[in-house]
N, C-alpha and C positions, 0 to 999 in steps of 0.2 A: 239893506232892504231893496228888493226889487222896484221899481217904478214901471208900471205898464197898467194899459187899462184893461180893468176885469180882474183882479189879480187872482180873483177867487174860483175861478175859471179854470176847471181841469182840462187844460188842451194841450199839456206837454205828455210826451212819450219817451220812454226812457229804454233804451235797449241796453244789449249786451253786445260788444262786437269782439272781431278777432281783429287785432293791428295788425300791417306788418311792417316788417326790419323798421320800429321806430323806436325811440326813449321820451315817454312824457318828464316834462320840466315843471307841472302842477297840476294839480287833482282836477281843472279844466280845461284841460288842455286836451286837443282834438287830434286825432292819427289824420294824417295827410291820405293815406289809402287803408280802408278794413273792411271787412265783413259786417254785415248784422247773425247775430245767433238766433238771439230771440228775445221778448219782451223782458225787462227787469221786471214789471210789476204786472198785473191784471188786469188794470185801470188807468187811463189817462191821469195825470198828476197836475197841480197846479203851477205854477214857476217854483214857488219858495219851497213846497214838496220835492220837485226836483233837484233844487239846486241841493238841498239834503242830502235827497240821493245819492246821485251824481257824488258829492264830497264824499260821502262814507265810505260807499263799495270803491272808489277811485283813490281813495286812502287806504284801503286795504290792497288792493291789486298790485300797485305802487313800487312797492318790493321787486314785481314781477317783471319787470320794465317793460308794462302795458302791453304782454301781450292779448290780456282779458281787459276790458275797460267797459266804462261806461257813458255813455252820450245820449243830449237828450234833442226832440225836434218838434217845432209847434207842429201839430196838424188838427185838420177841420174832423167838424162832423163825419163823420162814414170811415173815418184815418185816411183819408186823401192826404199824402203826403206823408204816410205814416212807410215806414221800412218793411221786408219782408226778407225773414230769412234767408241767408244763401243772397243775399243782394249787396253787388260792389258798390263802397262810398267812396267816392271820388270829394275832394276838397272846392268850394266854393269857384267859381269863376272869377278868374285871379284877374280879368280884364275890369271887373262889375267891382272890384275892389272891394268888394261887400263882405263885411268879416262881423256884420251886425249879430249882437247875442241874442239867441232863439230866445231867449227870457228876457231881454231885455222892453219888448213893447213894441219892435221897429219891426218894420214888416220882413213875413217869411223868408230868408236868404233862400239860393237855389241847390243849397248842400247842407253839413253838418259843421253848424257850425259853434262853438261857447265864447265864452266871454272867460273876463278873469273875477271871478265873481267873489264877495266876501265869505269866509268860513263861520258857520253857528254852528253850535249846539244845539242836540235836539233838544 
């Protein structure tokens, strides 16, 4: 179960990116450097929507040694902070040691970042 306030709240965004030269180690686990493609879904997601997400397609891609993955990122109203296409992701500010999960409740990190989060069934 997620813990955060609002949970019902669809403020996560869920993309598709391109990795590079990396090998995920679990279906939440973040590329240090990728691309964004393009949205996974139409609509903003709630945490526990995402974290769905994020599992499945990240469980299917898997295989692929994450060159197609999935990552998700709170953003506001208007997608302030939401990714675009063609846009490099650089990993968290390794000085701010901030590796808090974008689902978890704690405020916005200044990159992509997940957690290691439990696995459900839809």
């Amino acid at each position: 179960m997620i813990s955060r306030p609002n949970a019902d709240v669809a403020d996560v965004r869920v993309w598709v990116v391109a990795a590079e030269a990396w090998q995920p180690e679990s279906l939440f686990d973040v590329p240090p450097r990728s691309t964004a493609l393009f949205p996974a879904t139409e609509r903003c997601l709630t945490g526990a929507e995402a974290e769905q997400f994020v599992a499945g397609f990240n469980e299917q891609m898997f295989p692929l040694g994450g060159r197609r993955w999935s990552v998700a990122r709170r953003v506001t109203h208007g997608f302030d902070g939401d990714l675009m296409a063609g846009q490099r992701i650089e990993p968290p500010d390794a000085q701010a040691g901030d590796r808090s999960d974008v689902l978890s409740g704690t405020r916005p990190p200044p990159g992509i970042v997940a957690g290691r989060l439990g696995l459900r069934k839809l």
